[in-house]
matplotlib code that plots the C-alpha trace (Angstrom):
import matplotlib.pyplot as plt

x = [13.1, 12.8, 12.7, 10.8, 8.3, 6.2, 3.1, 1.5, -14.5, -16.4, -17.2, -19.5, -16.9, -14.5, -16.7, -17.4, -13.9, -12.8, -15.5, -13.5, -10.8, -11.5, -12.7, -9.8, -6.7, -3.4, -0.3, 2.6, 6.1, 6.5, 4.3, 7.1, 10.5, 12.2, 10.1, 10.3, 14.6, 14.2, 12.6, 15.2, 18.1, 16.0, 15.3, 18.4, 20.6, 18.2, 19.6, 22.7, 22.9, 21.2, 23.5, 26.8, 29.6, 29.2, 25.9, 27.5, 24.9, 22.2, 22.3, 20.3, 23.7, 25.5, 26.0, 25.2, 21.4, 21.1, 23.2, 19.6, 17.7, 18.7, 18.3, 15.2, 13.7, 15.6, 13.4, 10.4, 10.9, 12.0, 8.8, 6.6, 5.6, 4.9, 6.4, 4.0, 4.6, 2.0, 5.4, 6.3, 9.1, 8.9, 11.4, 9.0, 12.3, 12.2, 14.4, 15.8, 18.1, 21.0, 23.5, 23.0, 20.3, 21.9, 19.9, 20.5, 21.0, 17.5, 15.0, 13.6, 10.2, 8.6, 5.3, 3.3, 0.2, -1.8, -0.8, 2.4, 4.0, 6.0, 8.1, 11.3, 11.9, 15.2, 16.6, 17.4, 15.6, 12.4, 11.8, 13.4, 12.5, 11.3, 12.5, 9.6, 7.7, 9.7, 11.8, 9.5, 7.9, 4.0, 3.1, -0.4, -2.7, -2.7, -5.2, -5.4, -6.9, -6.4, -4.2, -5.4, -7.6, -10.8, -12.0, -15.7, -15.8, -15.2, -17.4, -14.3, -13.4, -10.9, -11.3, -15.7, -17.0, -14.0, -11.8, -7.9, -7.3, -4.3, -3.6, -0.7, -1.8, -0.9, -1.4, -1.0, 1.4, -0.5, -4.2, -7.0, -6.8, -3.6, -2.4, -4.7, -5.0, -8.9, -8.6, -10.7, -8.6, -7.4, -5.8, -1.9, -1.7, -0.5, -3.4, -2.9, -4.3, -1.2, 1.1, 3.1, 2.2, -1.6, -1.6, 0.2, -1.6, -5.2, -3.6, -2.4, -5.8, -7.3, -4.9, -2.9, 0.0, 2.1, 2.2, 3.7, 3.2, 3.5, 4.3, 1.3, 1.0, 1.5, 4.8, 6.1, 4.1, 6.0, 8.3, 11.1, 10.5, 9.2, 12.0, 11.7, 12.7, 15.4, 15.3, 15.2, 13.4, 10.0, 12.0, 12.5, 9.9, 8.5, 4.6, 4.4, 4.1, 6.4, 6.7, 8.4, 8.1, 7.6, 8.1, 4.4, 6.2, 5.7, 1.9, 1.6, 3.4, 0.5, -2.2, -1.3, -2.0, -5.1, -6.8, -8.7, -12.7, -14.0, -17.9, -19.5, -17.2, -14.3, -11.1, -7.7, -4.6, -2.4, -1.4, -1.6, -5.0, -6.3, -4.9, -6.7, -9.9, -10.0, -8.8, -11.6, -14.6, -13.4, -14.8, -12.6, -12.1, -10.5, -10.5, -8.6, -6.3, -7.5, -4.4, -1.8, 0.3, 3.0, 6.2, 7.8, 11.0, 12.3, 15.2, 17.2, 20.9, 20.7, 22.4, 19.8, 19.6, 17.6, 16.7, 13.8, 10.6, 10.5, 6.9, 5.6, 2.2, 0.4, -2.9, -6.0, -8.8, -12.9, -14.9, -12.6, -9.5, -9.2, -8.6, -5.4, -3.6, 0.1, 2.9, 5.7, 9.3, 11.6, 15.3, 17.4, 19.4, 22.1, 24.6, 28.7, 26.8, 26.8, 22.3, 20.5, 23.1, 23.2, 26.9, 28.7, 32.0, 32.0, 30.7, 32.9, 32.1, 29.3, 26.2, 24.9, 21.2, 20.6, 17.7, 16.8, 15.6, 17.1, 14.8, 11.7, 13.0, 13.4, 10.0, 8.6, 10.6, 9.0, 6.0, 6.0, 7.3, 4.5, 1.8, 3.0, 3.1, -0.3, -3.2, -4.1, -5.0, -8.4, -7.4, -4.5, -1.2, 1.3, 4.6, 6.5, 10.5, 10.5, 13.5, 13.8, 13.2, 15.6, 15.4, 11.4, 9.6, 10.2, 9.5, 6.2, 5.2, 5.8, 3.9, 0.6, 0.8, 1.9, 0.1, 0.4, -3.0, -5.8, -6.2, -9.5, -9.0, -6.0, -7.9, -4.7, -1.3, 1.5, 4.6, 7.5, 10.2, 13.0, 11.5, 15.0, 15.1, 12.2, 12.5, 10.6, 9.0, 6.7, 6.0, 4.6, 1.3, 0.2, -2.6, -4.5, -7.2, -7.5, -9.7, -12.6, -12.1, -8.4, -8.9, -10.4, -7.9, -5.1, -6.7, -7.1, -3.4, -2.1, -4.3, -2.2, 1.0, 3.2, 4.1, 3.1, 1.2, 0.8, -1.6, -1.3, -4.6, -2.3, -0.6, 1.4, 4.9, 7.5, 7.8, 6.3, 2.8, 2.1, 1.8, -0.6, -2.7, -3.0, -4.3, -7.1, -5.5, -6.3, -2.8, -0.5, 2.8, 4.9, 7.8, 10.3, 11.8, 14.5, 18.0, 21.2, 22.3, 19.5, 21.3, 25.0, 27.5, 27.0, 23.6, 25.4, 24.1, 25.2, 23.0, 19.7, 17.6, 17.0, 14.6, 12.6, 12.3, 10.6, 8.3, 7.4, 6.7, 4.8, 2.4, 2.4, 1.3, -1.9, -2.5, -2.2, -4.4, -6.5, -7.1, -7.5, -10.2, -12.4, -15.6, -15.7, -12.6, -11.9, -13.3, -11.1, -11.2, -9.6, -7.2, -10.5, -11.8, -14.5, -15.4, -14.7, -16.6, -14.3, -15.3, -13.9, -14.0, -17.3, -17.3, -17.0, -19.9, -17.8, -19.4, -18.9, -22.1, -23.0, -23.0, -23.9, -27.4, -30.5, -32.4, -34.5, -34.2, -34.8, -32.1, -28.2, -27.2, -24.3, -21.4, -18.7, -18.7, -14.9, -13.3, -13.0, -15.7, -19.0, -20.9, -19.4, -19.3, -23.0, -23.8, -24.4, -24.1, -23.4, -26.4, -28.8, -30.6, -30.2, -33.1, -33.2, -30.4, -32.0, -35.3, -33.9, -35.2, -32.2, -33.1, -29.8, -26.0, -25.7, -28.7, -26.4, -23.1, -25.4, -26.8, -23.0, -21.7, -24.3, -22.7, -19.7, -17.4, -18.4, -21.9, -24.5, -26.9, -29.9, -29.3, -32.7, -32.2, -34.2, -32.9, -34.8, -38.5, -36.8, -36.8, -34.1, -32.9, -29.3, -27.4, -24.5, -21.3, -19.6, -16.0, -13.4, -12.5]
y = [7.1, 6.7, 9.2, 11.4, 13.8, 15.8, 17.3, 18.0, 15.6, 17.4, 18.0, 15.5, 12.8, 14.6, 14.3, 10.7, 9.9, 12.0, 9.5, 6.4, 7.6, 8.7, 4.8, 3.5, 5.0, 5.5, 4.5, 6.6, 7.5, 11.2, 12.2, 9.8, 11.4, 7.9, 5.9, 8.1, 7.7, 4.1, 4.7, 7.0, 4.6, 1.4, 3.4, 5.5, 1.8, 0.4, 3.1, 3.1, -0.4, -0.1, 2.9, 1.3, 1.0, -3.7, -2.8, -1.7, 0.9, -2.2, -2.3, -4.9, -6.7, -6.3, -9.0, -6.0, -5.8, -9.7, -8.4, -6.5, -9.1, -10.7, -8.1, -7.2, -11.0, -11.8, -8.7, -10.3, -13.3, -12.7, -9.9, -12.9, -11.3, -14.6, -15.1, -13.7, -16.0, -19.2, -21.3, -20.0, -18.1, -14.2, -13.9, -12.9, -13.2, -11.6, -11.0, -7.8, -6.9, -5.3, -3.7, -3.0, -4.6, -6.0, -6.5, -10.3, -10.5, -12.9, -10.1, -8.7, -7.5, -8.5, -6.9, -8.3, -7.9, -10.5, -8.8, -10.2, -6.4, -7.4, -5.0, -6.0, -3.1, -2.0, -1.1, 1.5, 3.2, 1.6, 0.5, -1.0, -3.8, -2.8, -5.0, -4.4, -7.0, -10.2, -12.4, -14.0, -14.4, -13.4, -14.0, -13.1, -10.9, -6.8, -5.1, -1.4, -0.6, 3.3, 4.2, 0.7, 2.2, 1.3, 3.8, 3.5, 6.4, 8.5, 6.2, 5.6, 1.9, 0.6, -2.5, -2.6, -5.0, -6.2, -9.6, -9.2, -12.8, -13.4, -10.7, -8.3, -5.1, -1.5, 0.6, 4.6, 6.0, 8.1, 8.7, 11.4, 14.6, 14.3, 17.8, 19.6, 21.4, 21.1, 17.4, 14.2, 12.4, 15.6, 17.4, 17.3, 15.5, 11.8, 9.8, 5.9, 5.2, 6.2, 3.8, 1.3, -1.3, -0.2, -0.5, -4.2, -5.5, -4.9, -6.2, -9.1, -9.8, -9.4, -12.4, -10.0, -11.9, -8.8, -4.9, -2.4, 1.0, 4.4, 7.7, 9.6, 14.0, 15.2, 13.2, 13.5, 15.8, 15.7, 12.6, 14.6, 14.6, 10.8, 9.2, 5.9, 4.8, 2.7, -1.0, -0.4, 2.7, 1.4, -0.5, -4.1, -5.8, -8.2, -8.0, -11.1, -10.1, -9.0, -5.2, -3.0, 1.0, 1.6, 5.5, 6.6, 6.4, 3.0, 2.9, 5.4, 2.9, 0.5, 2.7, 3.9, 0.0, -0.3, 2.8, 1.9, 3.2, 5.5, 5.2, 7.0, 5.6, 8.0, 6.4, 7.6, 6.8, 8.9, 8.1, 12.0, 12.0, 8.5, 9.8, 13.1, 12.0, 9.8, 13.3, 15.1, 12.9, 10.8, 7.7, 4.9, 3.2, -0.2, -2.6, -5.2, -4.0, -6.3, -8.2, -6.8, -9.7, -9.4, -11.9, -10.8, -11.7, -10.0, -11.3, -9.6, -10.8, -9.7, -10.0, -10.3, -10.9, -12.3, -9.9, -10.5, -8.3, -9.5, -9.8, -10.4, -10.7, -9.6, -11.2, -9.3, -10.6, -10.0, -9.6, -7.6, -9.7, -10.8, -7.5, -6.3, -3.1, -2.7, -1.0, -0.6, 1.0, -0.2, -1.2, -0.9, 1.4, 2.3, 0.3, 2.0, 3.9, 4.4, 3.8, 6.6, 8.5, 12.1, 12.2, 10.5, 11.3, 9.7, 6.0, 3.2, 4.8, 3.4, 5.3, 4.2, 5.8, 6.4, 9.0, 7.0, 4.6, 3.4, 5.6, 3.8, 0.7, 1.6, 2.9, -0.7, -2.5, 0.0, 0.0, -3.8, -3.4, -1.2, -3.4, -7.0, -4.9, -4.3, -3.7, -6.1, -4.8, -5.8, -6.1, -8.0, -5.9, -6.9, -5.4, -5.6, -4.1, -3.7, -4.0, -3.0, 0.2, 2.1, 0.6, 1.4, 0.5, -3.2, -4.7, -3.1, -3.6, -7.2, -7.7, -5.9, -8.7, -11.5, -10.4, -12.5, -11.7, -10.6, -7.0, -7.4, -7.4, -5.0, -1.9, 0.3, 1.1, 3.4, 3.6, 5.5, 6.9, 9.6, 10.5, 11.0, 15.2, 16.6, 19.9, 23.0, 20.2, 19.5, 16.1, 15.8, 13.4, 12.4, 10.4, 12.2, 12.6, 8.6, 8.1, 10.3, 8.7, 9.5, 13.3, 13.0, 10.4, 12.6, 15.3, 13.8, 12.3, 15.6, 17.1, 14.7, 15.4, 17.9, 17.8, 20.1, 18.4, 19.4, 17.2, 16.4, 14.8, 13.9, 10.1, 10.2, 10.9, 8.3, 5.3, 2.4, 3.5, 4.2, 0.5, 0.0, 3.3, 2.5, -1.1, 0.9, 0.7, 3.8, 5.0, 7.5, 8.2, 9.8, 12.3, 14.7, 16.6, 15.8, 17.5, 17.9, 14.8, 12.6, 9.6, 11.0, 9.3, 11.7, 10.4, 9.0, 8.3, 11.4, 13.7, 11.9, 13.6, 10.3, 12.3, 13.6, 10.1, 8.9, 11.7, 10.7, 7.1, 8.0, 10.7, 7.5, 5.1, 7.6, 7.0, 3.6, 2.6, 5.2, 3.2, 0.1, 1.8, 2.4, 0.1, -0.4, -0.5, 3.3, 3.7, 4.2, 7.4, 7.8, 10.9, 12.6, 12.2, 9.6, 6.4, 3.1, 0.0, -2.2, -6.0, -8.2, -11.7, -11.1, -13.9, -13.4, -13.5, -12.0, -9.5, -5.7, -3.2, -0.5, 2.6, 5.1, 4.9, 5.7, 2.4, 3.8, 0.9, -2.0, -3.9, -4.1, -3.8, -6.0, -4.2, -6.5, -10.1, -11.3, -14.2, -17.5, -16.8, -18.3, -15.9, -16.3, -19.9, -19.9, -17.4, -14.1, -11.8, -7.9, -6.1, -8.9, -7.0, -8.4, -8.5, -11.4, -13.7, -16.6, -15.6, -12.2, -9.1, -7.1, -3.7, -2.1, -2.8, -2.6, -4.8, -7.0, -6.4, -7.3, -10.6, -11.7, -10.6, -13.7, -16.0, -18.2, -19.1, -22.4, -21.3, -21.8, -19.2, -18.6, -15.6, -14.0, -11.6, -10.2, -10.4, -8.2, -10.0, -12.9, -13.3, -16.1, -18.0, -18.6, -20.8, -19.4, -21.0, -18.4, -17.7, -17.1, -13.5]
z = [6.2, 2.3, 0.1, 2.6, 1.0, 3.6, 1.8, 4.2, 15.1, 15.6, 19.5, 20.0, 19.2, 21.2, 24.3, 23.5, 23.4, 26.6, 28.3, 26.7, 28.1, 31.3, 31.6, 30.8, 32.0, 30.0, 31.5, 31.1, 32.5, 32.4, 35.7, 37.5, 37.6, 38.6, 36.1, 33.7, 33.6, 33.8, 30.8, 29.0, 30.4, 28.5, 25.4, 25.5, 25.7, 22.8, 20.0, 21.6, 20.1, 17.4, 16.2, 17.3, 14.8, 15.5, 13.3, 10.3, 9.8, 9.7, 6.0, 4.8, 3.3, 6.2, 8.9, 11.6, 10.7, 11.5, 15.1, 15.1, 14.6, 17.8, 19.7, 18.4, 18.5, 22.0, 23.5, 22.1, 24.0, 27.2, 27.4, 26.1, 22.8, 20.7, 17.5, 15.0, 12.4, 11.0, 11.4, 15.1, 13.4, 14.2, 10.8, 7.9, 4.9, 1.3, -1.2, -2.0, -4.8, -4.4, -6.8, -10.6, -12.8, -16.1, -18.7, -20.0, -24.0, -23.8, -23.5, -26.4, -27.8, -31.1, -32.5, -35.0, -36.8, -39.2, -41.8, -41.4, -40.1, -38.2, -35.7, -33.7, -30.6, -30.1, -26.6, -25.5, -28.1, -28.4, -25.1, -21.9, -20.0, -16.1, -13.2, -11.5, -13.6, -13.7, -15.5, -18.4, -21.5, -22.9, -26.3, -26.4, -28.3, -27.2, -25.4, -24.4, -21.4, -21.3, -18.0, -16.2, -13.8, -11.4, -9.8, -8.7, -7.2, -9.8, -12.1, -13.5, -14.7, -17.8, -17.5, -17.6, -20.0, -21.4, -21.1, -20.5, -19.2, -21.0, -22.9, -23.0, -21.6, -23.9, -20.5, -20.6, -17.1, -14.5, -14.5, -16.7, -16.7, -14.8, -16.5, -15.1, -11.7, -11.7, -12.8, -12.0, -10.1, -7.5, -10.3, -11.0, -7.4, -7.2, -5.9, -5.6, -8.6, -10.1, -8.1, -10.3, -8.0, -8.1, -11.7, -12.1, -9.2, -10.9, -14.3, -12.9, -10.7, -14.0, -15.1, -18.2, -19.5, -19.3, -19.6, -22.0, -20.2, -22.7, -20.8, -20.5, -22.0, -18.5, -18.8, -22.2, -24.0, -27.1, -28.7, -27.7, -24.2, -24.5, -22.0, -21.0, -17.1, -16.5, -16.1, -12.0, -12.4, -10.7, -7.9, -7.8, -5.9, -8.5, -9.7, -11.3, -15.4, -18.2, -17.7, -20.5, -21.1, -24.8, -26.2, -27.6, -31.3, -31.0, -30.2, -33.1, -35.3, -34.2, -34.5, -37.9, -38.9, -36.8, -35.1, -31.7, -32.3, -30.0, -28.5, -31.4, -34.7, -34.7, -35.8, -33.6, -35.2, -32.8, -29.5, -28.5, -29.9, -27.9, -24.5, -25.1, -26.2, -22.7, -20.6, -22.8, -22.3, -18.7, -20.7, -21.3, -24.4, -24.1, -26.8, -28.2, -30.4, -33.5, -35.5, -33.3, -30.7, -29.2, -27.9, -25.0, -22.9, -19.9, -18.2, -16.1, -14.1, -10.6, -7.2, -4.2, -0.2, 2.3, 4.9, 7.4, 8.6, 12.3, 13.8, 17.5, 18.9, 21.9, 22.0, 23.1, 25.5, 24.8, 22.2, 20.1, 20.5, 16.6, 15.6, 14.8, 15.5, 13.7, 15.4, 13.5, 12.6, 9.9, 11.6, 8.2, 7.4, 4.8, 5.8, 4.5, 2.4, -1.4, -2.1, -0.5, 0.8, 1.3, 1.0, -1.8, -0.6, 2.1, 0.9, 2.9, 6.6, 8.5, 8.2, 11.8, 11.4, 15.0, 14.3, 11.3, 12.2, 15.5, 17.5, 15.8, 16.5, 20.1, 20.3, 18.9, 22.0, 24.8, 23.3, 23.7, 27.2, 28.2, 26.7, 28.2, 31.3, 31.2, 31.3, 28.6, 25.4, 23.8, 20.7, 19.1, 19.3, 16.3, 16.8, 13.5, 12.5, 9.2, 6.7, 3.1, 4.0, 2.9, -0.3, -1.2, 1.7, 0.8, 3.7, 4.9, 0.8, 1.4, 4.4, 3.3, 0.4, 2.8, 6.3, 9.7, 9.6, 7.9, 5.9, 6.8, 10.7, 11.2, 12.3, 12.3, 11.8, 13.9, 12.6, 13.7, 11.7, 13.5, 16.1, 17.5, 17.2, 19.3, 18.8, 20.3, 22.3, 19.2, 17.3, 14.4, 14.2, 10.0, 9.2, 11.6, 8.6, 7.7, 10.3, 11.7, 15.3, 15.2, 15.5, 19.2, 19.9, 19.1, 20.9, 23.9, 23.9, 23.2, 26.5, 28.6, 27.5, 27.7, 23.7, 21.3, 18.4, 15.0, 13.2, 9.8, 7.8, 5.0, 5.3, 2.2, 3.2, 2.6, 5.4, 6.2, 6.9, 3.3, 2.2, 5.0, 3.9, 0.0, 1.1, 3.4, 7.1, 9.0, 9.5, 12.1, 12.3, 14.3, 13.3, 14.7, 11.7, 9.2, 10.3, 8.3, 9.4, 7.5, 5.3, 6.2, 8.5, 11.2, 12.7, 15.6, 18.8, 20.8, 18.4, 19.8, 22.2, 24.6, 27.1, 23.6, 22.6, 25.4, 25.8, 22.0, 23.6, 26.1, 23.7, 21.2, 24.1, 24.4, 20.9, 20.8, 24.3, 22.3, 19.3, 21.4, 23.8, 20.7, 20.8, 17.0, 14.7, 13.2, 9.6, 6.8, 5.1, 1.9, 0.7, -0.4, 3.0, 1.8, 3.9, 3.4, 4.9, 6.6, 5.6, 8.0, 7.1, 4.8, 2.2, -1.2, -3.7, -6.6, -8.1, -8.1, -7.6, -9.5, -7.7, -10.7, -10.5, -8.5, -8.3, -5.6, -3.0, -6.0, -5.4, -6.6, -9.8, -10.9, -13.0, -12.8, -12.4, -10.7, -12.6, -10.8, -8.4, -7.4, -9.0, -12.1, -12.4, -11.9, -14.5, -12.7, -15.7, -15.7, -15.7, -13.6, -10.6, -7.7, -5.8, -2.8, -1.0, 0.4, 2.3, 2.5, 0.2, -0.9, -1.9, -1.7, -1.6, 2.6, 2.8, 0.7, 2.7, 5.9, 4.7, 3.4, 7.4, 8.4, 6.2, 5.9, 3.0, 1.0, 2.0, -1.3, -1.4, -3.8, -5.6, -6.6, -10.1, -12.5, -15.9, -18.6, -17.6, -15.9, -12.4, -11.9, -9.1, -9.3, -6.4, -5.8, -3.8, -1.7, -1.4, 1.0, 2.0]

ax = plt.figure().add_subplot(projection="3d")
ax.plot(x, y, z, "-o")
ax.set_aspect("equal")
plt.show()
């Protein structure tokens, strides 16, 4: 587990899922003494492997983690799971860095404005170069966008009205009001719109050249507590753009030349004063920062390997079968040592991670038996090991940007991560809260087993669920409790609870014939415990709606129109109403959403809008999901 952090339906759903259930059966090995050995013997023989000294502690360098590849894909096969892969493989491969990041003598930053100011940065000083951008070069005018946020709803949205196609992005860390425990975006809580990846990923959607980030006042409240991160700092898993961390001393030396303009005509030529005024009034002010470009270079000198996520597939049969459902564990580990581990002394001997995450990986394989058994699932059942785990969730980060399948149709994710400790007969369940259907589900598995539950709503907590969460998967995960032994040489197979582990399988196995019992896929609820629609394989029409006002059933008002898309290239504008698709009155944005569900991709539509006292008709080519 990485960096593990544990913050921790009504009746009438309850009933309605009892009746689910008591239609279709859950199979199970506990009632049955002899199955339920067969069971420990298989899973107890699994991590018995997978935490033997010929795996080298499955680091993700190591020749032993490919050993557990084998066994993991051989498994695969002889059950029948198919590969899970487009190209028949069930090897998913990324990079993944490994030892120090140097800092090649290329890189540099130069800042200059049309008056012929011209600023050269020095490192470490000035700034320093993040890894987690890329190797590259911008030269491009700056833009600030605030802290590089949209948040709909909060009404909350940097990059409204304004063109960063690009442009070289002056971005603050963290979000508003971030300092405060009655703040915006839940207080002095990390929500995901603080997530370095959140933040590039919209950037670069927006198509910014590259990003200079400033640390925010909760950070650095003064200059002298302004430190920048390290060039590895924000991990290594590339976004795409130029990323460098500047100290706010630097945007003051900017702003002294040219203030940014605030909504009514004040000037701010401080960078305190700028991030204030947004944490004051929750209204962004990005604007091009006029005469001010900037030429960038970031290269860095790295040594990387090729590790592998490895996927298999259990189709499902009726009407729900192109659904997906995720079950997953991560099979790294930390290899001899050295990154992540709890005891520095002791780098060189094989930390064999049998807890962490050997029982997962065990879990995955029954899990797998139990399904081919039957009966057959009804939706699709993707069984993936992740890797890069151990090093930030790298692998499970890289599948959510390169699925098997669609976002759109996995309907859930369980993930395992040491479940190898059951202790007090109790197992911990998290992510209970991402779903309102999972509450009855967990309910009900807990009823027919002999565990103890504790549910947790919460699904932040550090393994590979998270990446799976933050892109709107309903999420649980199963969890035993951290002992001394986490990330240290002495996770060895004889400190593993075998019979715990299976009872852990079994309770899961609840869960997940649970999930797959539901008639309709769960709904997503955010951290705040809001909803969101699910839109499986709706086109796209490429505008955003605004959600601020009450237009009383007149139709959809358009906030945002998306680059590159059909609305755009037919000259949908921000602020057109929209009021009919085709035949079909739209009065409001599920009317919309509903019409779209009818349609295909490379579909034209006539898009009905009133503009001022225009009523126009706009044809509209639609776009793929």
């Amino acid at each position: 587990m990485h960096n593990l952090n544990r913050r921790m339906l009504n009746r009438q759903m309850a009933a309605a899922f009892a009746g689910i259930m008591l239609l279709c059966p859950v199979a199970g090995v506990s009632a049955d003494s002899e199955a339920f050995e067969a069971a420990v013997a298989r899973v107890g023989g699994d991590i018995r492997y997978f935490a033997s000294d010929e795996l080298e502690g499955r680091g993700i360098e190591t020749h032993g983690i490919e050993l557990a590849a084998e066994r993991i894909t051989s498994e695969f096969a002889r059950l029948g799971v198919k590969p899970g892969m487009p190209d028949g493989s069930y090897l998913q491969p990324f990079d993944v860095r490994i030892g120090d990041v140097v800092v090649a003598p290329e890189t540099h930053v130069r800042l200059t404005h049309a008056g012929n100011q011209s600023i050269v940065l020095n490192r470490p000083n000035d700034y320093q170069p993040m890894r987690r951008g890329t190797n590259g070069m911008a030269a491009a005018e700056l833009v600030f966008i605030g802290y590089g946020i949209t948040a709909p709803e909060e009404n909350y949205d940097d990059y409204a009205g304004i063109d960063v196609s690009g442009k070289i992005l002056v971005m603050i860390r963290r979000e508003p009001q971030h300092s405060r425990a009655d703040g915006t975006f839940r207080g002095t809580e990390t929500t995901q719109h603080s997530y370095i990846d959140t933040k590039l990923q919209l950037a670069t959607n927006h198509g910014a050249a590259a990003v200079i980030f400033v640390n925010d006042l909760s950070t650095a409240a003064s200059p002298d507590r302004d430190e920048l991160t390290p060039p590895a700092g924000f991990g290594g898993a590339e976004a795409g753009i130029p990323f460098i961390h500047v100290r706010q001393l630097v945007v003051d030396r900017l702003l002294q030349i040219q203030p940014l303009k605030t909504g009514d005509g004040q000037q701010l030529s401080r960078f305190a004063d700028v991030a204030r005024h947004i944490d004051s009034t929750m209204t962004p002010i990005s604007q091009s920062m006029d005469g001010w470009s900037a030429d960038i270079q970031t290269e860095f000198k790295v040594d990387s390997v090729t590790t592998n996520n490895l996927i298999g597939v259990v189709e499902g049969e009726g009407p729900l079968s192109d659904e997906t459902i995720v079950i997953g564990a991560h099979y790294d580990h930390l290899g001899f040592g050295g990154f992540g581990s709890r005891a520095a002394h002791r780098t060189g001997e094989v930390h064999n991670g049998a807890d962490d995450n050997a029982t997962g990986t065990a879990a995955v394989l029954e899990l797998a038996r139990r399904i081919t058994a039957g009966p057959k699932p009804k939706r699709r059942m993707m069984f993936i090991c992740f890797s890069g785990e151990e090093r930030g969730l790298l692998g499970s980060r890289h599948y959510v940007q390169h699925p098997a399948v669609p976002l759109e149709e996995t309907v859930a994710m369980l993930n395992f991560d040491m479940i190898g400790n059951l202790r007090n007969n109790q197992i911990e369940v998290n992510g209970v809260g991402s779903s309102p259907q999972f509450r009855a589900i967990v309910q009900s598995a807990d009823q027919a087993s002999p565990l103890n539950v504790r549910s947790v709503d919460s699904a932040f907590a550090g393994s590979d669920h998270l990446p799976f969460f933050q892109k709107g998967v309903p999420v649980l995960f199963c969890f035993t409790g951290l002992t001394d032994l986490y990330h240290t040489p002495d996770d060895d197979f004889n400190t593993i609870n075998v019979d715990g582990v299976v009872r852990v399988i079994d309770y899961s196995e609840h869960l997940l014939r649970g999930i797959d019992a539901l008639p309709v896929a769960p709904t997503f609820l955010d951290g705040k415990g809001r909803p969101r629609r699910r839109t499986r394989n709706i086109p796209v029409l490429g505008i955003r709606p605004d959600f601020s006002g009450d237009l009383d059933g007149q139709g959809v008002l358009v906030e945002f129109v998306s680059k590159d898309t059909g609305a755009e290239q037919a000259g949908v504008q921000v602020g057109d109403l929209i009021v009919g698709l085709n035949d079909t009155e739209i009065d409001s944005f599920p009317a919309l959403t509903d019409f779209l569900k009818t349609s295909r991709a490379g579909d034209t539509i006539q898009v009905r809008v009133r503009r001022g006292q225009e009523t126009l008709t706009i044809p509209v080519v639609l776009g793929a999901p």
